[in-house]
C-alpha positions in Angstrom: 14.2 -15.0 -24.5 11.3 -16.2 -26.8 9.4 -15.2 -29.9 5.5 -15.2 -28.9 2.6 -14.7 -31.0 -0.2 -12.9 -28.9 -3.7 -13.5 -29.9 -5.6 -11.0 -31.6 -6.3 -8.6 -34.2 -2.7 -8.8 -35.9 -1.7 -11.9 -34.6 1.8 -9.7 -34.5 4.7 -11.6 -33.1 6.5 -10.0 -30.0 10.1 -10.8 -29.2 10.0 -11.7 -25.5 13.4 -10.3 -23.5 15.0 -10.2 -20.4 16.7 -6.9 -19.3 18.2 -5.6 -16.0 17.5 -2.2 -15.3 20.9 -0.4 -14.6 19.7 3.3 -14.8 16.9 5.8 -13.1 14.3 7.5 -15.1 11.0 9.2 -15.1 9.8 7.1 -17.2 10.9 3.9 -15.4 9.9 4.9 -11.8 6.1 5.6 -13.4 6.0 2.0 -15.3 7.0 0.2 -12.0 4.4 1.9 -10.2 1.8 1.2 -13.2 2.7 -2.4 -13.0 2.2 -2.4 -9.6 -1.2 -0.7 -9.2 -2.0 -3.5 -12.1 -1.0 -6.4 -10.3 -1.8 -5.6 -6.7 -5.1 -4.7 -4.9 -3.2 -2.0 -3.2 -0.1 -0.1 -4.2 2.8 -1.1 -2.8 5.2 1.2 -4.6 5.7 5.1 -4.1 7.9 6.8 -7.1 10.4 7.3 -3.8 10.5 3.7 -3.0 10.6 2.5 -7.3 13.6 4.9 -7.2 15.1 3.7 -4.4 15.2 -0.2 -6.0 16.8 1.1 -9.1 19.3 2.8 -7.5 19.8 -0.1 -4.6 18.4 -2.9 -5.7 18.0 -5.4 -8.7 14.9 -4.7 -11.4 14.5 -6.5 -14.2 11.8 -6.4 -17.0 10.2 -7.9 -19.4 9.9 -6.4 -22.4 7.8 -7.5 -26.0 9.9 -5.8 -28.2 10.4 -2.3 -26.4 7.9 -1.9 -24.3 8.0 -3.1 -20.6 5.0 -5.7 -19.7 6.8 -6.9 -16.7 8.8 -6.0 -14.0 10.9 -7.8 -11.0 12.2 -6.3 -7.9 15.0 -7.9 -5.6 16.7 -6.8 -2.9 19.4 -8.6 -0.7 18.6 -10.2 2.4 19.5 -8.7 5.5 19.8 -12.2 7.7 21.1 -14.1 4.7 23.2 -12.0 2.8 23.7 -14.6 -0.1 19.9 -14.4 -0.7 18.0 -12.1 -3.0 13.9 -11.4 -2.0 11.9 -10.8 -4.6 9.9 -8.3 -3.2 7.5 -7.7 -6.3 7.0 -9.1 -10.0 3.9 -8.7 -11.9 3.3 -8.6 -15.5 0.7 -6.2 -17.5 -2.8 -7.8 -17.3 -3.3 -8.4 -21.4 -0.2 -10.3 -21.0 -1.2 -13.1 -18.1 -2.2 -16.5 -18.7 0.6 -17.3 -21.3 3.0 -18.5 -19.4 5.1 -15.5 -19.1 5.0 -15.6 -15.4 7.2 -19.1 -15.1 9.5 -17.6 -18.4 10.1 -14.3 -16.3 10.9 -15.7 -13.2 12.8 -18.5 -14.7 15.2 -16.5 -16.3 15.7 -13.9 -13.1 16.5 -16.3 -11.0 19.0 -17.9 -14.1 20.8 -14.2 -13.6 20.8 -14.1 -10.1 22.7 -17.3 -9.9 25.3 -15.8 -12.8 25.5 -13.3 -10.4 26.9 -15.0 -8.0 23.3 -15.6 -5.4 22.7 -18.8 -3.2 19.2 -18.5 -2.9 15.9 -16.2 -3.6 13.1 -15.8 -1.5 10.0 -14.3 -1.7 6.3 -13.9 0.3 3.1 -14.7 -1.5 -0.1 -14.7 -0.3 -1.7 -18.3 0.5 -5.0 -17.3 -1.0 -2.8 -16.4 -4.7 -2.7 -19.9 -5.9 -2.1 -18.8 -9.8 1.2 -16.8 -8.0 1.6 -20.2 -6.2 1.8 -22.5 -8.8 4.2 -20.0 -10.8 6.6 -20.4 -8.0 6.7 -23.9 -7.2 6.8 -25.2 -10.9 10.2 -23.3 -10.8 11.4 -24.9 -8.0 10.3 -22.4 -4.8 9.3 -24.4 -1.3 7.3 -22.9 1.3 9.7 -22.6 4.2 7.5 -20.7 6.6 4.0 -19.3 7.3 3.5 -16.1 9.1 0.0 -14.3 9.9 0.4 -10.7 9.0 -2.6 -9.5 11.0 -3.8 -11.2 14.2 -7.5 -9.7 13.9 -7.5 -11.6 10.0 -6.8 -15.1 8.7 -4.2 -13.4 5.9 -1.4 -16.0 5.3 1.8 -15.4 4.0 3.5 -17.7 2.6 7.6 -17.6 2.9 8.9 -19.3 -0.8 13.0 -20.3 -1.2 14.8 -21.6 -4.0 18.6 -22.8 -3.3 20.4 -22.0 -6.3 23.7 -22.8 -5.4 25.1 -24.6 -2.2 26.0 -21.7 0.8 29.7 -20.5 0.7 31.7 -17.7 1.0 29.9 -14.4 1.1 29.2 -13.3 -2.4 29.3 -9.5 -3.5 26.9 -8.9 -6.2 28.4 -6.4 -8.6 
């Protein structure tokens, strides 16, 4: 992916990569849960439901050398079957603000078109400008707005990309 010198004591270089998790472990199910405490306010992730994407689903992550500091969940779209949702990506928080966010997502969405995808989607919340401005400098749009609790003024925003022109129904293997 890239080599990328992290500040610091060392100032050891880290060879940046891209890998698709094809496989469940212990150990895997507990990092996507870590990263996900890390990046959100509130979990979002069980060890059921981390299981459940990596045997259903697409993960990827983001590794400095071997050891994960991101990770990507997609799923397939119901109502658009040609369309992936990224449903979460965060990266570990000594990692942030060095443009790994843009790199990550860049290259997931690179191997979801190999793969065969018309279009990924995603909700973000319209307060998370950093996550915002991540998205649209690779090319999302906000499509839609919806308001995920009447009694608060929480937005969610609904992000596409079109990565390929719609077509046949694509299988993705």
């Amino acid at each position: 992916m890239q080599n990328f010198q992290i500040d610091g004591g060392a100032n050891r270089k880290y060879c940046i990569q891209l890998e698709e998790a094809l496989a469940i472990s212990p150990e895997l199910i507990h990092t996507l849960v870590d990263i996900d405490l890390q990046t959100f306010s509130v979990p979002t992730f069980s060890e059921y439901t981390a299981a459940a994407f990596l045997k259903n689903g697409r993960v990827f992550l983001l590794k400095a050398d071997d050891i994960v500091i991101g990770t990507c969940v997609c799923i397939r779209c119901w109502e658009r079957p040609n369309e992936m949702m990224v449903l979460s990506m965060g990266i570990r928080p000594g990692w942030r603000g060095r443009g790994l966010g843009q790199e990550f997502i860049g290259r997931v969405l690179g191997r979801l078109h190999q793969k065969g995808c018309h279009s990924v989607s995603l909700m973000v919340g319209s307060d998370n400008k950093r996550a915002i401005k991540v998205y649209t400098d690779v090319g999302f749009e906000v499509v839609e707005e919806e308001y995920t609790d009447p009694h608060t003024s929480e937005v969610l925003l609904h992000m596409r990309k079109k990565l390929r022109d719609e077509g046949v129904l694509i299988t993705l293997p």
